[in-house]
N, C-alpha and C positions, 0 to 999 in steps of 0.2 A: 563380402564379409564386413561387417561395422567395426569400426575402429575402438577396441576396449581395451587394448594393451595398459596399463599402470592405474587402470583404475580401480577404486572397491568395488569388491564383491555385487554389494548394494544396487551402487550404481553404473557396472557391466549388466548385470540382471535386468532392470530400468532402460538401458539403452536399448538393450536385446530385446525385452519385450514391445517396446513401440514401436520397432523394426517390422514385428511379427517373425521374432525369432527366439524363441521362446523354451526348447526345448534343448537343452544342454548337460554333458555328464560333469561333475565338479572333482576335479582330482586335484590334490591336496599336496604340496612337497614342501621339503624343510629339509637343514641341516641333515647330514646321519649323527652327526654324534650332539646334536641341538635336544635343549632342553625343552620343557613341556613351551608348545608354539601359544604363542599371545601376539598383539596389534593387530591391525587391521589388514585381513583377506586381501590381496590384489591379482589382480589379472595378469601372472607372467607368462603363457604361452594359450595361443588361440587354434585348434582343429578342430576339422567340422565333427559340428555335434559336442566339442569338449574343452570346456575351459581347466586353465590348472593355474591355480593358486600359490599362495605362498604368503606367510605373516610377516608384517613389515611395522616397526614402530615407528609411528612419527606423528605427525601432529596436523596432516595434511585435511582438509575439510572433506567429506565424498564427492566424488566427480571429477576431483582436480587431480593435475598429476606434478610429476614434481620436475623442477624444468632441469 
C-alpha cells in the first residue's frame, strides 16, 4: 500500500495514480457537531479501495505533511 497518510486529497490522488492505483471510494468525516467543513482534504485513514478524509486548516503547501 503507498504511503498517503496526512497528505492532500490532490496529492494522495497523484501518488496513487502513478503507482497504478488509481481507483479509490472517498469518504468524508468531520466533527458531529462541526460546522459547514472548509481547508484543505487530507488523507486520515487508508483501506483498500477507500480513502477517508477530513478538512484540516492550515497553510501546509500539497504534498507535505506536517512534522
Amino acid at each position: 500500500m503507498i504511503d498517503v497518510l496526512g497528505l492532500t486529497l490532490e496529492a494522495a490522488l497523484a501518488r496513487l495514480a502513478a503507482a497504478g492505483e488509481a481507483d479509490y471510494r472517498l469518504v468524508y468525516t468531520r466533527a458531529p457537531r462541526g460546522g459547514e467543513p472548509t481547508g484543505a482534504a487530507r488523507v486520515v485513514r487508508v483501506r483498500p479501495g477507500e480513502l477517508t478524509l477530513a478538512r484540516f486548516e492550515d497553510d501546509v503547501d500539497a504534498g507535505e505533511r506536517r512534522a
